[in-house]
N, C-alpha and C positions, 0 to 999 in steps of 0.2 A: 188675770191676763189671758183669759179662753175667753170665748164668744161673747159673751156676755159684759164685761169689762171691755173688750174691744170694742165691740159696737155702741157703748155707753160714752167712752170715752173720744168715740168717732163725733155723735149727738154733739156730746159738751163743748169743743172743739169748733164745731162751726158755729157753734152759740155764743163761743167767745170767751168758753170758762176755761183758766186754766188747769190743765187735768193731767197729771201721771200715773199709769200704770206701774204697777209693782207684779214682777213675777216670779215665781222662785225656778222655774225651769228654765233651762240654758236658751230654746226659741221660742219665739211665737208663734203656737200651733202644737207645741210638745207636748200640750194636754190629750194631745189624738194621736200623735207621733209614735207615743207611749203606750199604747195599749195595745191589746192579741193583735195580729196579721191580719185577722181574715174578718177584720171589725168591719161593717158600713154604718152608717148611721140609718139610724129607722123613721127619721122624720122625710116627706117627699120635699123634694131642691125648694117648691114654693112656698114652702115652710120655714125655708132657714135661710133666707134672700139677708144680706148685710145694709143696711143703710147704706145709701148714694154709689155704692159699687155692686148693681144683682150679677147674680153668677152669670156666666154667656150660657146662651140659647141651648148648647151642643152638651151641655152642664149632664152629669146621668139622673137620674130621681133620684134614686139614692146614694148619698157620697163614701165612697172610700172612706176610711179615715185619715191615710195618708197625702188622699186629693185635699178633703180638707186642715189639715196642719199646712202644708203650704199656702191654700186661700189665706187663710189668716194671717200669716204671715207677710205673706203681699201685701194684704189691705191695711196691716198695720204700718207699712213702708209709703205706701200710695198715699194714705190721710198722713200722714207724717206726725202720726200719734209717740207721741213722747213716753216712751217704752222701758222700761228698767227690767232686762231679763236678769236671771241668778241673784235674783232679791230676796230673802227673806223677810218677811214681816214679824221679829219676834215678840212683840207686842205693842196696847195700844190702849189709850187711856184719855180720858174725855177731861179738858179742864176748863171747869165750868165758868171760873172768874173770868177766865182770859176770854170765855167762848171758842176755844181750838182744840186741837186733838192732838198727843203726842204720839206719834208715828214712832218706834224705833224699828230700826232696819239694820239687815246684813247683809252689804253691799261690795262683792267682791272681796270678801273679809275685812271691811273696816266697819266698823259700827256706829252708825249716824242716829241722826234723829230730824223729822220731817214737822211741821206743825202748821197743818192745815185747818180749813173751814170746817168741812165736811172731808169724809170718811164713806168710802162703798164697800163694803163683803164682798164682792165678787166672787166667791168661790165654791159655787154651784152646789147644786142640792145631793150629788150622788158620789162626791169625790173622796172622802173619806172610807178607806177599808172597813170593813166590818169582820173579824174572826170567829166564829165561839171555839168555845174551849172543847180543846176533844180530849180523852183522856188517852195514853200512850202517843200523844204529840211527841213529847221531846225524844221518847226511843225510838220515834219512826226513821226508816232507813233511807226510803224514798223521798223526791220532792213534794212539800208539802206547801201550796204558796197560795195566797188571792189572785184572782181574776185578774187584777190590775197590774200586776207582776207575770203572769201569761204569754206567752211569745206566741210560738205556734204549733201547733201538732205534730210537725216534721222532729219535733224533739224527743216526740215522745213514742215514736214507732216502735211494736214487739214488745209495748212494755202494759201493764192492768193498769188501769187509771176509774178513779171515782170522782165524781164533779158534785159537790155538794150543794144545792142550790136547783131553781128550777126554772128562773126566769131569765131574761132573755141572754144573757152575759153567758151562763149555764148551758144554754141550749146550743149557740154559736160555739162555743168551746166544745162542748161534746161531741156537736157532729162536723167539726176540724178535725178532734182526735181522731176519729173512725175513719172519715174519708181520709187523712194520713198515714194510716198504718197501724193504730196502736192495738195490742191484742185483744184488749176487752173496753170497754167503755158503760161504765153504770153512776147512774144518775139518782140523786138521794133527794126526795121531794120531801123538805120540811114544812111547808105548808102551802095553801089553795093561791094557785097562780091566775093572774088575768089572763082572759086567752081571749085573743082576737086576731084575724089575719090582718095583713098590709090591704091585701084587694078589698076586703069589707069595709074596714076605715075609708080609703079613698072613697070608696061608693055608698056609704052612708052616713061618716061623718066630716072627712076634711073637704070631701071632694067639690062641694058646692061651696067653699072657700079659696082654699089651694088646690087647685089642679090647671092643666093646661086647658081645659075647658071653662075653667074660672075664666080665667086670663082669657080667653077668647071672649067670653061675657065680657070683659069689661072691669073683672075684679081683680084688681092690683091687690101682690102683698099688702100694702100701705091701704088700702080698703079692708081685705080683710082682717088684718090686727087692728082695724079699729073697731071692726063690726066684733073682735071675740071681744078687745077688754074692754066695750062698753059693755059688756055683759058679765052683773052682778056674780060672784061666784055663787050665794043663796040661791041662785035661780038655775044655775047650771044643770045639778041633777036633774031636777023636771024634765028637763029639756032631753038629757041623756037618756033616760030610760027609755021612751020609746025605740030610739037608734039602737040601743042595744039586743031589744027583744027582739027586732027588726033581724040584726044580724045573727042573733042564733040560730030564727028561721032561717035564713039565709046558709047557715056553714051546718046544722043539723048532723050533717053526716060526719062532720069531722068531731064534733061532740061527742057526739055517741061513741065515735072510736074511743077519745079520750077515757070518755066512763068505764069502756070495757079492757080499754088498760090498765086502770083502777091510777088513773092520772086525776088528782084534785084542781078543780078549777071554777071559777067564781065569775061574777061582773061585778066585783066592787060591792060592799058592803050592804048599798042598799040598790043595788040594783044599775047604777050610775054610769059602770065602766071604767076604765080607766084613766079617761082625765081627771074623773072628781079624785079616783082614788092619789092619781099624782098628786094633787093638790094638796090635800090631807096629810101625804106621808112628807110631802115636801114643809 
């Protein structure tokens, strides 16, 4: 029931397929509703256009999270997509005689069962917690929580705080803490992060795709998603590596800072950047 199922389910819809959404959160949009305060998303507005409703013109490049939990929610009212919030999906099972799938669901505490064609996973590549184990976890006296569970800095003023992690969840929540008030703020880098700016990406990889200059060229969303997924993912890195070596010339001096932080940072395994590495870990 987040982006991705909306907009699929938007598609099917006008194609004529009949399609229900299952979501286990109270709205549409509480996938973003949900998380830190001071989240935006890091893809530009041209990037994340909805089928048959693009955001309006005055849209920011980068969205709130709470601007977008509402978009979605609209647009799930507007297409009159057939929406089941506070669903559970407790499991699912392929029966191959029949050729359908048994759907069981918890449906405002009654427990049904759905038996459809087809089956979509919608439930995105990052949304699952991840913990490791720390040792004196259970005797810690302090809050001890994931990202996703996170509110906002203001809660945590005058108090030591460590953020374990390095990438971009990590960095937003840390320098919340600090610009909040909290007394100390330290950051535990367990391994080599992608580091690229927003301005480099627009300017040398999204930007002759998604950008308002696109779009003055002539390049609709709906042009460029077609020009990335005609292109094979084998063929992607080639393609990356130069853009990437590009932009290290490019930001050089923010690098070298890095180095001389003793901050570890990569372009992706072989060189590639960060969409192959999305790819890969997705």
């Amino acid at each position: 029931g987040g982006q991705g199922g909306i907009a699929l389910a938007a598609r099917l819809k006008r194609l004529g397929v009949p399609t229900l959404v299952i979501e286990k959160n109270e709205r549409a949009g509480d996938s973003w509703r949900k998380r830190y305060r001071s989240l935006v998303l890091h893809d530009p507005v041209w990037y994340d256009h909805l089928p048959y409703l693009p955001f309006p013109d005055h849209w920011p490049v980068f969205s709130p999270k709470d601007k977008m939990g509402d978009w979605l929610e609209m647009y799930a009212k507007v297409m009159e997509l057939n929406y089941w919030s506070s669903t559970l999906c407790t499991g699912a099972r392929y029966d191959e005689e029949a050729g359908e799938w048994e759907v069981s669901l918890n449906y405002g505490g009654d427990r049904i069962k759905l038996y459809p064609k087809q089956l979509v996973l919608a439930t995105g590549m990052s949304g699952f917690p991840y913990m490791p184990a720390l040792r004196g976890a259970d005797s810690f006296e302090g809050r001890l929580c994931h990202s996703s569970q996170f509110d906002a800095g203001s809660n945590y003023a005058g108090k030591n705080c460590v953020v374990l992690g390095s990438n971009n969840s990590a960095h937003d929540i840390a320098a919340d803490l600090w610009e909040q008030g909290a007394e100390s703020v330290t950051m535990i880098q367990r391994s080599s992060s992608v580091v690229c700016t927003s301005d480099a990406l627009m300017e040398h990889a999204w930007g002759k795709l998604y950008s308002q200059a696109a779009l003055e060229a002539g390049i609709t969303t709906e042009i460029a998603d077609l020009t990335v997924a005609s292109t094979p993912f084998k063929l992607l890195p080639a393609q990356m590596k130069p853009v990437y070596e590009t932009i290290r010339k490019r930001d050089a001096q923010l690098y070298e800072g890095l180095e001389k932080a003793g901050f570890l940072f990569d372009f992706g395994e072989d060189g590639s950047g960060i969409h192959s590495t999305y790819l890969r870990r997705g």
